[in-house]
N, CA, C and O of each residue as an XYZ file, in Angstrom:
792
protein
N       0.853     -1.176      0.000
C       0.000      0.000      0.000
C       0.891      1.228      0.000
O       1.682      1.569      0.880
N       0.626      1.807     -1.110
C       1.463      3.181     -0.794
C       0.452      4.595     -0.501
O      -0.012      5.264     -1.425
N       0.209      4.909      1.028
C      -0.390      5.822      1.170
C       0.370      7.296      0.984
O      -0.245      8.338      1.214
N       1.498      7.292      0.630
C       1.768      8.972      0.314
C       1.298      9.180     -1.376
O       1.562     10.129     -2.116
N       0.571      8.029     -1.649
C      -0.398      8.747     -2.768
C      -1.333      9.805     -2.712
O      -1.608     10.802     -3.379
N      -1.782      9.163     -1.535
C      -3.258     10.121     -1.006
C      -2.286     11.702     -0.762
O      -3.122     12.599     -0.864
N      -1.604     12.008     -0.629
C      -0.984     13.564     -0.276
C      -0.283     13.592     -1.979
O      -0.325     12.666     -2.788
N       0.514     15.342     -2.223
C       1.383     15.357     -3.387
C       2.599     15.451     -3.638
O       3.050     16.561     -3.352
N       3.445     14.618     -4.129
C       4.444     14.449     -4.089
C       5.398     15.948     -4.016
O       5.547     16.467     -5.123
N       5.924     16.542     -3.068
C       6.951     18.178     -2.591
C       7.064     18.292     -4.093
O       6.333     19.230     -4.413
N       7.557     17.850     -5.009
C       7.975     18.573     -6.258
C       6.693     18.622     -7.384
O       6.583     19.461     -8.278
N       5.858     17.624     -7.133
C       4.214     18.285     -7.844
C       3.449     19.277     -7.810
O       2.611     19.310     -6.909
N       3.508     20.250     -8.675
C       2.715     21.137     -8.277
C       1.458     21.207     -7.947
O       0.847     20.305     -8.519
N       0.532     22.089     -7.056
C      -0.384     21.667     -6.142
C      -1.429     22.495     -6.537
O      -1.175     23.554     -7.110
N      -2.767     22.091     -6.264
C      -3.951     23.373     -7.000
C      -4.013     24.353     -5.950
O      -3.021     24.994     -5.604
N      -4.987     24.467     -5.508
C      -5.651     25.734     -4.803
C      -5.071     24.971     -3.245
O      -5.527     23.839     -3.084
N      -4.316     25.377     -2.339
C      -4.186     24.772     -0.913
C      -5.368     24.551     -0.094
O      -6.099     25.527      0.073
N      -5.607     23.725      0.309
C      -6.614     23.725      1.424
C      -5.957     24.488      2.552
O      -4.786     24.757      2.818
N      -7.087     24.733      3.105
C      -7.036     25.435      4.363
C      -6.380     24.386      5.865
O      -5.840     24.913      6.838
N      -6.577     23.024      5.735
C      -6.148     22.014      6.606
C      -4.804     21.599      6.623
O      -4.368     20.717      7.362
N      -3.981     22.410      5.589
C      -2.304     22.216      5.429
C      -2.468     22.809      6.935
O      -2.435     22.101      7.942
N      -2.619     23.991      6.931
C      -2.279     24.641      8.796
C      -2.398     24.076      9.589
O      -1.584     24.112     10.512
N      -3.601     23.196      9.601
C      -3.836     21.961     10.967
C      -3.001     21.023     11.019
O      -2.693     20.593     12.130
N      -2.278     20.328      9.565
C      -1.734     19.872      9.488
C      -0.047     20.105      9.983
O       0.831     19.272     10.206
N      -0.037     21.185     10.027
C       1.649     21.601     10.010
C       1.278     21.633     11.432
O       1.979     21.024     12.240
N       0.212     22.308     11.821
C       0.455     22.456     13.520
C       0.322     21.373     14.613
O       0.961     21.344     15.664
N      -0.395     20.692     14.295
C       0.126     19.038     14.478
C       1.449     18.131     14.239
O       1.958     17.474     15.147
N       1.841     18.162     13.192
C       3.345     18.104     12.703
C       4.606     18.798     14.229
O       5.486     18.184     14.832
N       4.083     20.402     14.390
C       4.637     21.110     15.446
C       4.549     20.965     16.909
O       5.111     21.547     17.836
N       3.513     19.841     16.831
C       3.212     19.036     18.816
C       2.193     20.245     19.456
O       1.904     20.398     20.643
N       1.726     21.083     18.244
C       0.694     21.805     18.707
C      -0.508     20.743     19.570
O      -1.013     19.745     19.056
N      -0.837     21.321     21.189
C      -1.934     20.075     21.610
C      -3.219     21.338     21.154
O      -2.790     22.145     21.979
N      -3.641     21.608     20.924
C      -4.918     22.658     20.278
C      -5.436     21.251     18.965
O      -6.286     20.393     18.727
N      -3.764     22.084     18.301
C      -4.628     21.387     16.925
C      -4.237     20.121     17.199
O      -5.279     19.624     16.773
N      -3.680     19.284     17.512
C      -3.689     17.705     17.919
C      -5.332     17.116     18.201
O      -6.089     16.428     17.518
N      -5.458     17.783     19.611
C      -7.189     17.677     20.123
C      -8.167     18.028     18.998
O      -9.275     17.495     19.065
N      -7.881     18.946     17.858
C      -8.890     19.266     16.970
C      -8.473     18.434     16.077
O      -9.035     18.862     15.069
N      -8.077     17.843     15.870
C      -7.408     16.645     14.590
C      -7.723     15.710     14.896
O      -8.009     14.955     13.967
N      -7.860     15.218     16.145
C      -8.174     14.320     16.792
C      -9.828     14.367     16.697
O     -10.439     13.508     16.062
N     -10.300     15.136     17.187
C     -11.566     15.601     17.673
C     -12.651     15.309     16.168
O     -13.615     14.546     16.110
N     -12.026     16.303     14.932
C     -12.711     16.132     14.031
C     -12.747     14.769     13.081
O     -13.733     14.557     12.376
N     -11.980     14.151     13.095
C     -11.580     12.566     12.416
C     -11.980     11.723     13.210
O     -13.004     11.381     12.618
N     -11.943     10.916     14.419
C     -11.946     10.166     15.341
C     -13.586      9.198     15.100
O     -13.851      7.996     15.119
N     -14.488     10.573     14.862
C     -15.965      9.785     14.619
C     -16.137      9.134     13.470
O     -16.503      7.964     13.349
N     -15.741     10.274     12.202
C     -16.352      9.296     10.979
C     -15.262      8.185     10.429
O     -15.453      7.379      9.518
N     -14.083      8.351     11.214
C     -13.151      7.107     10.868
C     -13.681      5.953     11.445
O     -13.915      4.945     10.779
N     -13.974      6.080     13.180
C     -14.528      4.847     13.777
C     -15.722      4.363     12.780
O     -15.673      3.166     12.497
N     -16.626      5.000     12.291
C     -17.798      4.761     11.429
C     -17.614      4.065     10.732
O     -18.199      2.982     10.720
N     -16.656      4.440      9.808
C     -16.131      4.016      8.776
C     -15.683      2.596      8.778
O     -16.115      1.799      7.946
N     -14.586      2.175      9.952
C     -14.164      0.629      9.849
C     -15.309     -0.177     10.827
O     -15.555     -1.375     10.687
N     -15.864      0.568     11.690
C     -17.227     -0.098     12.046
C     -17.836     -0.689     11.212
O     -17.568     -1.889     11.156
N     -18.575     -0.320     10.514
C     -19.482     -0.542      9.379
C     -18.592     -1.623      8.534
O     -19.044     -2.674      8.081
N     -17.395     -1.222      8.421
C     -17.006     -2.455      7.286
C     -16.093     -3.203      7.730
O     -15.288     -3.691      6.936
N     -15.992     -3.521      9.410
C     -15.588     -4.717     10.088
C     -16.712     -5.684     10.460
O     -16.655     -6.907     10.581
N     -17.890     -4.740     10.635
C     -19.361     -5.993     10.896
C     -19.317     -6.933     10.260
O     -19.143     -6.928      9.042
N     -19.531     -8.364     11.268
C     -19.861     -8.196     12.642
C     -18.720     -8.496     13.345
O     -18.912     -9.108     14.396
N     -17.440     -8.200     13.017
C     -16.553     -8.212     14.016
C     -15.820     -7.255     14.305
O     -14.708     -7.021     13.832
N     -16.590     -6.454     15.352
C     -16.160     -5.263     16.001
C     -15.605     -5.510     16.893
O     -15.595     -4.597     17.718
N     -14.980     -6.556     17.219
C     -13.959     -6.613     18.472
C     -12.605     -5.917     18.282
O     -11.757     -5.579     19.108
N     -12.657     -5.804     16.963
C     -10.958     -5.596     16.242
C     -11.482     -3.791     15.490
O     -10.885     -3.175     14.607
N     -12.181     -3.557     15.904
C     -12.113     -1.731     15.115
C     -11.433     -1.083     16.184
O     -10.970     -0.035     15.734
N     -11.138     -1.226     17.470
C     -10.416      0.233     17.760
C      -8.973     -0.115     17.827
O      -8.335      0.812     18.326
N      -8.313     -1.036     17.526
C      -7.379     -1.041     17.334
C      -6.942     -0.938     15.338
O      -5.828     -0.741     14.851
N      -7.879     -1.091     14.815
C      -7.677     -0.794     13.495
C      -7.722      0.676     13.521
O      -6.749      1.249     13.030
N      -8.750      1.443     14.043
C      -8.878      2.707     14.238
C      -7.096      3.231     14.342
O      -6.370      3.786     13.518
N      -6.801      2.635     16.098
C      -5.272      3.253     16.446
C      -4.416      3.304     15.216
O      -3.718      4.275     14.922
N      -4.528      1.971     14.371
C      -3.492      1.848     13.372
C      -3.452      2.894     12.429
O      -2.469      3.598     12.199
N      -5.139      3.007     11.608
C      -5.248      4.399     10.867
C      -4.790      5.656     11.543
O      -4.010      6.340     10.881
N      -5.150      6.134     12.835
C      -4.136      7.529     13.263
C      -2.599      6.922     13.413
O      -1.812      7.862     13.299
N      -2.225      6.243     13.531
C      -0.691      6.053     13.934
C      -0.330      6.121     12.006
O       0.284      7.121     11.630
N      -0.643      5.292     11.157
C      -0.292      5.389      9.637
C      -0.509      7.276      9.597
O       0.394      7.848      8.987
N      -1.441      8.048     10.102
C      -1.879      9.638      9.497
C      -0.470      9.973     10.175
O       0.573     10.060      9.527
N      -0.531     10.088     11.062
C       0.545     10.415     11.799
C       2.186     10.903     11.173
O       2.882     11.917     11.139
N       2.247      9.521     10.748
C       3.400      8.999      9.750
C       3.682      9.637      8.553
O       4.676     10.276      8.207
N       2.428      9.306      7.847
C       2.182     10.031      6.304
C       1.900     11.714      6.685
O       1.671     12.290      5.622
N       1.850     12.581      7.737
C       1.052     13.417      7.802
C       1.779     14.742      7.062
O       1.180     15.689      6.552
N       3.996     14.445      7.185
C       4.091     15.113      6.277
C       4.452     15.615      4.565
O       5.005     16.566      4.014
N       3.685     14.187      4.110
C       3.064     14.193      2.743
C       2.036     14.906      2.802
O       1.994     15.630      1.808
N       1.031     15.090      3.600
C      -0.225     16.286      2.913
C       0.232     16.985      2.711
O       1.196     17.333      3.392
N      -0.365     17.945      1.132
C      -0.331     18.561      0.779
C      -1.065     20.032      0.401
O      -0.630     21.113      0.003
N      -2.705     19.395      0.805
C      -3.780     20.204      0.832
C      -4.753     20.226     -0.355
O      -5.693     20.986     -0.591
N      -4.184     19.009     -1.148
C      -4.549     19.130     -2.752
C      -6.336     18.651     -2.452
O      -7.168     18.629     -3.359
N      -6.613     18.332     -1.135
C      -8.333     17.918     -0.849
C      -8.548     18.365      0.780
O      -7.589     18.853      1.378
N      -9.402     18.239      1.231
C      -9.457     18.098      2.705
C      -8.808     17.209      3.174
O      -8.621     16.138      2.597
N      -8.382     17.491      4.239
C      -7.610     16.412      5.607
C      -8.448     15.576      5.831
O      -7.778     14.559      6.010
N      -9.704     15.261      5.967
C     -10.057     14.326      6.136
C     -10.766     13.104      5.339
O     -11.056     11.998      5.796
N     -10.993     13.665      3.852
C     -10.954     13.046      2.794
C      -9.452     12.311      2.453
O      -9.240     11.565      1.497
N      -8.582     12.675      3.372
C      -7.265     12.068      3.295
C      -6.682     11.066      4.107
O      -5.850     10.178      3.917
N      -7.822     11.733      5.725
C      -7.524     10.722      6.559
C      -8.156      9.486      5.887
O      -7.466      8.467      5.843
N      -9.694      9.464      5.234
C     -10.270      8.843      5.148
C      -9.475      7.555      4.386
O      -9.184      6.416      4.750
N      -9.262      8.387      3.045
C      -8.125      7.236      2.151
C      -7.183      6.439      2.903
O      -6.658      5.409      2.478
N      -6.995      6.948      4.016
C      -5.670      6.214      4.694
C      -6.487      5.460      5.306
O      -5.707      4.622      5.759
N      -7.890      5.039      5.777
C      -8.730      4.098      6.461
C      -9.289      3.345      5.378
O     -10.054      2.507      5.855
N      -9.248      3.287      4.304
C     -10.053      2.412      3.318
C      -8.629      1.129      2.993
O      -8.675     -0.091      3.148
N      -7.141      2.242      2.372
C      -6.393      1.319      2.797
C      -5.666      0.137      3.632
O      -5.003     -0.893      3.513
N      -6.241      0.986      4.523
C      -5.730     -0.230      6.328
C      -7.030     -1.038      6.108
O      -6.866     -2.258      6.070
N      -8.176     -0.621      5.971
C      -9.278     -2.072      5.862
C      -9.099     -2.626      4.386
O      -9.776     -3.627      4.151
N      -8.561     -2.306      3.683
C      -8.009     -3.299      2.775
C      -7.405     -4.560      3.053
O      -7.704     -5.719      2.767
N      -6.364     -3.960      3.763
C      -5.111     -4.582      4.059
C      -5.576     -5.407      5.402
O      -4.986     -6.437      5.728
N      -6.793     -4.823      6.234
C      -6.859     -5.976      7.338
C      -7.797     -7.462      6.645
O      -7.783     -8.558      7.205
N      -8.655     -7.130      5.180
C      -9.485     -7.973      4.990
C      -8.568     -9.152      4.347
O      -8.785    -10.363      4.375
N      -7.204     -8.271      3.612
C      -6.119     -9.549      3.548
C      -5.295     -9.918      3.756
O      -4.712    -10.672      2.977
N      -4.771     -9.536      5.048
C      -4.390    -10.333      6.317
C      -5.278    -11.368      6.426
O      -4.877    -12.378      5.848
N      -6.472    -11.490      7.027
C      -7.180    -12.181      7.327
C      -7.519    -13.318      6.388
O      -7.540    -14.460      6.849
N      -7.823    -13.077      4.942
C      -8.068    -14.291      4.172
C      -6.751    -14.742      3.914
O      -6.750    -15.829      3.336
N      -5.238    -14.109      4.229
C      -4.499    -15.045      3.809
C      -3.644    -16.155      4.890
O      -2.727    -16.959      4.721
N      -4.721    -15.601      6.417
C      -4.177    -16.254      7.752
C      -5.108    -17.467      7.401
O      -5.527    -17.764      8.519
N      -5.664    -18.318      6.549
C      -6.525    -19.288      6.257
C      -5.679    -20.227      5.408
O      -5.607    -20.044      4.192
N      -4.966    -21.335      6.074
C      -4.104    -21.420      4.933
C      -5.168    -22.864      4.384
O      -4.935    -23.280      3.249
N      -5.889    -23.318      4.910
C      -6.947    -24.280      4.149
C      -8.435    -24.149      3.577
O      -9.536    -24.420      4.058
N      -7.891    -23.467      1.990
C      -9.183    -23.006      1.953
C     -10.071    -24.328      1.088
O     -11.300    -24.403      1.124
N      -9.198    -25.301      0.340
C      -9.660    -26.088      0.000
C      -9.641    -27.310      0.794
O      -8.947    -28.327      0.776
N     -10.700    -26.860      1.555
C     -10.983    -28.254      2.365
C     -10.804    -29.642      2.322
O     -10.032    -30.304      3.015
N     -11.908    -30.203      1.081
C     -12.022    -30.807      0.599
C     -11.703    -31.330     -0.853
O     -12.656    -31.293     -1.631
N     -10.377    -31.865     -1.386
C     -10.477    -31.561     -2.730
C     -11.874    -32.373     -3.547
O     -12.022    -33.391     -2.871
N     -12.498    -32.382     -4.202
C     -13.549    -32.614     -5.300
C     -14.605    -33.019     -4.407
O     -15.138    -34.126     -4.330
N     -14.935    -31.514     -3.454
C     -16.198    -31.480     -2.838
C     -17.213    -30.908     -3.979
O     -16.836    -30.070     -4.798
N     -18.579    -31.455     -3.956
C     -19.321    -30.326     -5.109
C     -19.605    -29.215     -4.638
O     -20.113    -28.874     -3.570
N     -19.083    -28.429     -5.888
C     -19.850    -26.990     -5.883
C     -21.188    -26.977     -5.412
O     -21.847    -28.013     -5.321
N     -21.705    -25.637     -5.048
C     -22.815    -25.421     -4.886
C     -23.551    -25.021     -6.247
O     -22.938    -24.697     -7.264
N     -24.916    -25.081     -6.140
C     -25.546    -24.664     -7.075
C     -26.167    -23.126     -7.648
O     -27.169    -22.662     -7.104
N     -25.350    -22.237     -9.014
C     -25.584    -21.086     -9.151
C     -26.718    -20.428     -8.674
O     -26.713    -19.237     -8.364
N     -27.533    -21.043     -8.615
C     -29.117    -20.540     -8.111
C     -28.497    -20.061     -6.877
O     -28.198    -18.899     -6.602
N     -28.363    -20.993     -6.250
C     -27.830    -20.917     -4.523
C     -27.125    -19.611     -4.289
O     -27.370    -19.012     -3.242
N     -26.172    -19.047     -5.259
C     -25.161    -18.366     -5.505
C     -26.027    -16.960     -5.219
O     -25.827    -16.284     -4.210
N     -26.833    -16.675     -6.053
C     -27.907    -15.746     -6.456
C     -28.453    -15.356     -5.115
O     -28.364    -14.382     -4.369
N     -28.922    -16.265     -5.118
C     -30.164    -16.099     -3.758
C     -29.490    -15.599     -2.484
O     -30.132    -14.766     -1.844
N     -28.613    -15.875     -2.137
C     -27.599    -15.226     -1.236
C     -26.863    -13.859     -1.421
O     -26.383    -13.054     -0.624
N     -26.954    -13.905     -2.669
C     -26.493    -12.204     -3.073
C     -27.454    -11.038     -2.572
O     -27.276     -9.962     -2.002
N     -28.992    -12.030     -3.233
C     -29.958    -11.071     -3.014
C     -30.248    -10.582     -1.869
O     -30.657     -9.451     -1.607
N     -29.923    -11.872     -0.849
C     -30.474    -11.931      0.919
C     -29.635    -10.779      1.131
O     -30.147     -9.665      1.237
N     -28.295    -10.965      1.207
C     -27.247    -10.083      1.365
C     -26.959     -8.748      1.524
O     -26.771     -8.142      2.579
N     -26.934     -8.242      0.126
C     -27.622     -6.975     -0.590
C     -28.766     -6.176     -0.066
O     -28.695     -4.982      0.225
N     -29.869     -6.957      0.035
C     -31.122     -6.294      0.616
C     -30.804     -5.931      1.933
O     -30.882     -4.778      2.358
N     -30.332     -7.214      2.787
C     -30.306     -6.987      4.289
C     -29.063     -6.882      5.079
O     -28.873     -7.189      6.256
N     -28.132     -6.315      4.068
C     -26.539     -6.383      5.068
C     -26.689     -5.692      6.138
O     -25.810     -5.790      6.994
N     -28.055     -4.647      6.419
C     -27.509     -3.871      7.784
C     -28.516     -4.512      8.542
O     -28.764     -3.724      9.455
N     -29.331     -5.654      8.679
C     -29.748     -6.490      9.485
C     -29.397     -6.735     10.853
O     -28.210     -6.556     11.124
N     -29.985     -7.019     11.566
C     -29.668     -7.677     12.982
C     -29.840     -9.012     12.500
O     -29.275     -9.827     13.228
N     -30.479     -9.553     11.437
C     -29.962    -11.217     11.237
C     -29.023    -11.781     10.373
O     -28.455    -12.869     10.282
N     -29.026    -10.165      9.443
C     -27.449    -10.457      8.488
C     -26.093    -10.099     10.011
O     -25.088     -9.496      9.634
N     -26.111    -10.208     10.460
C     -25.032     -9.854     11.722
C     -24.797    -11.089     12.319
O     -23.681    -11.607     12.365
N     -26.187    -11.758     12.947
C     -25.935    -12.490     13.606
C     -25.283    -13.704     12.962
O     -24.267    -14.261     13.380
N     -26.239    -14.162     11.524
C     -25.647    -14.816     10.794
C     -24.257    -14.910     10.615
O     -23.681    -15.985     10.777
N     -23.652    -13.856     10.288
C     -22.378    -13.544     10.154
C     -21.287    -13.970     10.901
O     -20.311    -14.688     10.687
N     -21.789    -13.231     11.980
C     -21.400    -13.559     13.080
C     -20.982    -15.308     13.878
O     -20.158    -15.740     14.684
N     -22.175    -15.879     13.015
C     -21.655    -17.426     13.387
C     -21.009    -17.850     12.263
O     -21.121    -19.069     12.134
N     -20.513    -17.437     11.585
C     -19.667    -18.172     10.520
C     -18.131    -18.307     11.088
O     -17.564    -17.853     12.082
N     -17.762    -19.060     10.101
C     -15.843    -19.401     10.509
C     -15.710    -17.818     10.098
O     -16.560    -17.189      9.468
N     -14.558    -17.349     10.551
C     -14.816    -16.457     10.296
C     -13.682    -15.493      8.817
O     -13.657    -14.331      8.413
N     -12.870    -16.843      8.423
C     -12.486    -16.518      6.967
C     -13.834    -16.726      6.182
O     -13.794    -15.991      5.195
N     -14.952    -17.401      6.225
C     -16.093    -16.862      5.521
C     -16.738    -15.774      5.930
O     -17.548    -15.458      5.059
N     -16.764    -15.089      6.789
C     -17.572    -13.851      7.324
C     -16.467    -12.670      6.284
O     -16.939    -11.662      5.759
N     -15.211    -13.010      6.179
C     -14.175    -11.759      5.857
C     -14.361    -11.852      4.479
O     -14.396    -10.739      3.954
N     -14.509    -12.908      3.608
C     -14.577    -13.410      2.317
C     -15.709    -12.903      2.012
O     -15.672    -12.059      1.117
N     -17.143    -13.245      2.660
C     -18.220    -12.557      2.175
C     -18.573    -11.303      1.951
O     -19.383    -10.807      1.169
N     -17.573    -10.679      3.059
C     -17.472     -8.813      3.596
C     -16.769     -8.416      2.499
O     -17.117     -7.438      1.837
N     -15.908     -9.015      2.268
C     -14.739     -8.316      1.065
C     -15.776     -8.435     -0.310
O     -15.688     -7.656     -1.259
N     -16.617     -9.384     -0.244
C     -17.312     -9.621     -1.598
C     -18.421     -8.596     -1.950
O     -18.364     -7.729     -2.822
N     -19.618     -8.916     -0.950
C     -20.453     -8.208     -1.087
C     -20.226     -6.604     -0.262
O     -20.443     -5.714     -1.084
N     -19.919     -6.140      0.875
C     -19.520     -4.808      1.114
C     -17.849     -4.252      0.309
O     -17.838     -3.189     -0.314
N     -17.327     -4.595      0.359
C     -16.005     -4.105     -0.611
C     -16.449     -4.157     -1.684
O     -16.082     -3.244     -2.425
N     -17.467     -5.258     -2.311
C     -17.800     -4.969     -4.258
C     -16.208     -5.319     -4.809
O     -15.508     -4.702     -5.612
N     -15.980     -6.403     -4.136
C     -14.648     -7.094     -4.521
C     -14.933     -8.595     -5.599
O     -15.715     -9.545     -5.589
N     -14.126     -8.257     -6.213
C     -14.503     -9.496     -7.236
C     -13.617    -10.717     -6.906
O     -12.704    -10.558     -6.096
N     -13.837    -12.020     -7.521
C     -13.559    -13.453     -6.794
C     -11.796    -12.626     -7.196
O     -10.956    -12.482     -6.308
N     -11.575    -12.220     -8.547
C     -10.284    -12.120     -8.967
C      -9.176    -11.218     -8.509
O      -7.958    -11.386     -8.565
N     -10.060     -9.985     -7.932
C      -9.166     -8.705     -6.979
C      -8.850     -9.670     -5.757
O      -7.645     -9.723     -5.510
N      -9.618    -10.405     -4.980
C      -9.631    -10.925     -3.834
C      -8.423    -11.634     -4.051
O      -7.355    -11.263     -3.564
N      -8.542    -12.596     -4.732
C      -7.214    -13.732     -5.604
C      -6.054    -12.807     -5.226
O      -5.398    -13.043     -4.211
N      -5.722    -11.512     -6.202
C      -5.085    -10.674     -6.358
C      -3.948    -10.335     -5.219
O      -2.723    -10.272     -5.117
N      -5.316    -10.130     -4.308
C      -4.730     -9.190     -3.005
C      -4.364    -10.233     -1.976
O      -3.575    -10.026     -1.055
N      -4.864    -11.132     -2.153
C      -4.219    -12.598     -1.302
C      -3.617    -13.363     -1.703
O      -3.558    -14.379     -1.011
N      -2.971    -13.360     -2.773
C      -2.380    -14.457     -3.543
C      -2.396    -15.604     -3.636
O      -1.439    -16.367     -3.503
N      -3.938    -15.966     -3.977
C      -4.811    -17.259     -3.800
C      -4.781    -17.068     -5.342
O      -4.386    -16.057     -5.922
N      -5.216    -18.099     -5.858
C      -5.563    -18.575     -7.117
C      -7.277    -18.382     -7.202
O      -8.211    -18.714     -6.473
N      -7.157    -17.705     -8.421
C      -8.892    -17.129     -8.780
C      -9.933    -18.443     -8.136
O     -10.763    -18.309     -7.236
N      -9.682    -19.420     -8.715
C     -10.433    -20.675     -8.390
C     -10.976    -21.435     -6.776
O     -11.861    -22.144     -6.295
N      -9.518    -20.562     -6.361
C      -9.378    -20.839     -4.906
C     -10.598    -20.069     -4.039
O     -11.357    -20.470     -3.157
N     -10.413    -18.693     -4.751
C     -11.380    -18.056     -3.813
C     -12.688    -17.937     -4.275
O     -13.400    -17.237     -3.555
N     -13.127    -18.333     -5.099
C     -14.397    -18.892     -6.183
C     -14.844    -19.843     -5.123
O     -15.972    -19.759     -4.639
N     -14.134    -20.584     -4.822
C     -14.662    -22.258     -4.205
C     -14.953    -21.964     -2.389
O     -15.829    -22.471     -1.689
N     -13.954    -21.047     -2.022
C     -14.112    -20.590     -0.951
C     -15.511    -19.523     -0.693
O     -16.136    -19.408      0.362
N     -15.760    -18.831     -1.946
C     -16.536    -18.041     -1.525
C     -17.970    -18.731     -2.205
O     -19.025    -18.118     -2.041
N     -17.965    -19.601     -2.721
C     -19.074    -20.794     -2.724
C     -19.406    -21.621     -1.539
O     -20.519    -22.117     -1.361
N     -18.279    -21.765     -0.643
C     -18.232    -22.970      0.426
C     -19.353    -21.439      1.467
O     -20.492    -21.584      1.911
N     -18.409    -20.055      1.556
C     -19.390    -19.222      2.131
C     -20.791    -18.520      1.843
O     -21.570    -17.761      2.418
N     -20.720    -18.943      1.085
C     -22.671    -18.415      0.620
C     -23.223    -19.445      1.407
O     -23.858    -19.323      2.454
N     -22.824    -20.793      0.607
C     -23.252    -22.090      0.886
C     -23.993    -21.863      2.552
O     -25.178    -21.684      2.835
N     -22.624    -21.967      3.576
C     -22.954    -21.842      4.591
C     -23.729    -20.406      5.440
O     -24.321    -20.456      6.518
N     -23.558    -19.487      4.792
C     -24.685    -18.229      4.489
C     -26.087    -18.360      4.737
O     -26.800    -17.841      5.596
N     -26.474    -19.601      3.301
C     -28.032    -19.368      2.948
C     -28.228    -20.565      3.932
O     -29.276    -20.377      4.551
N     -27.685    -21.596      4.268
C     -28.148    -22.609      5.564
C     -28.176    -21.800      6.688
O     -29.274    -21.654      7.225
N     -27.253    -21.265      7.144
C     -27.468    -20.913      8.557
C     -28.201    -19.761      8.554
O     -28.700    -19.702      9.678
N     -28.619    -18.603      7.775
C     -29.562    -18.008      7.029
C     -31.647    -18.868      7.243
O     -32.607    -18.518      7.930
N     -31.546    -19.411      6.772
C     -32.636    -20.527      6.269
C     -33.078    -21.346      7.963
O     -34.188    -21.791      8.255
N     -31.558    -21.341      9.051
C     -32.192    -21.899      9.943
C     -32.351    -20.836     11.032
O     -33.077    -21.051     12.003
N     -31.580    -19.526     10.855
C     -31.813    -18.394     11.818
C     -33.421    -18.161     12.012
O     -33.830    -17.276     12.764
């Protein structure tokens, strides 16, 4: 991940400055004012942010949280002002939940269980998209979730909330397309059952 994308490279020239370079530099300077206001104004919609797309396993957002301010921190003197500061913090939180969804599918080192288990059936495939889709902010899409292994809960999250395809997933985990096809068949699978008996 290279987050000094999100800021502009010192020798790029820069458009109109934002006004948050100052917060930025004065933070940079151990200013506690603007620290507490840097703090103050980011802190909510970041937690929001990996909240929502760690469900249902919020045991692990405030330390993902810490990680995103400790990465701003780091990167902070790459801003440049070329957007808001916090359209910047933000980028730096989409990256770290990138990067935690593959950690996680690649701490699975058996994803093929079974070799020449059958597939599930495309219908099956469907119908779970739809459940999904309609009801991800559920109290029974949660709970569901929630009881899964939970490399299928991260596989399904990366699929249907990330809008990650079987092949980016592959990509970013260095699984074989097929691999995570079969994996993320084995998780619908167990989806629309435990779904069906909730």
């Amino acid at each position: 991940m290279d987050l000094l994308k999100i800021g502009l490279p010192a020798d790029e020239p820069a458009g109109p400055i934002h006004p948050d370079v100052a917060l930025a530099q004065a933070v940079l300077q151990r200013d506690r004012k603007a620290t507490a206001e840097w703090v103050d104004r980011f802190t909510g919609p970041v937690y929001q942010y990996v909240r929502h797309r760690l469900a249902p396993r919020t045991d692990q957002v405030d330390d993902l949280v810490q990680d995103i301010f400790i990465a701003a921190w780091q990167y902070l003197p790459g801003y440049r002002g070329g957007s808001p500061l916090g359209a910047w913090v933000m980028g730096i939180a989409r990256h770290k939940v990138e990067d935690h969804y593959r950690r996680r599918l690649r701490e699975w080192e058996s994803w093929d269980a079974t070799p020449g288990a059958p597939e599930p059936a495309d219908d099956a495939a469907r119908s779970v998209e739809e459940v999904f889709d309609r009801e991800r902010r559920s109290e029974k899409t949660q709970r569901v979730l929630t009881g899964l292994p939970e490399h299928y809960a991260a596989a399904l999250s990366w699929r249907y909330w990330e809008h990650r395809s079987a092949r980016e997933i592959a990509e970013a985990t260095g699984r074989a397309e097929k691999a995570v096809e079969r994996l993320l068949a084995r998780a619908r699978e167990n989806f629309k059952r435990r779904w069906d008996e909730a």
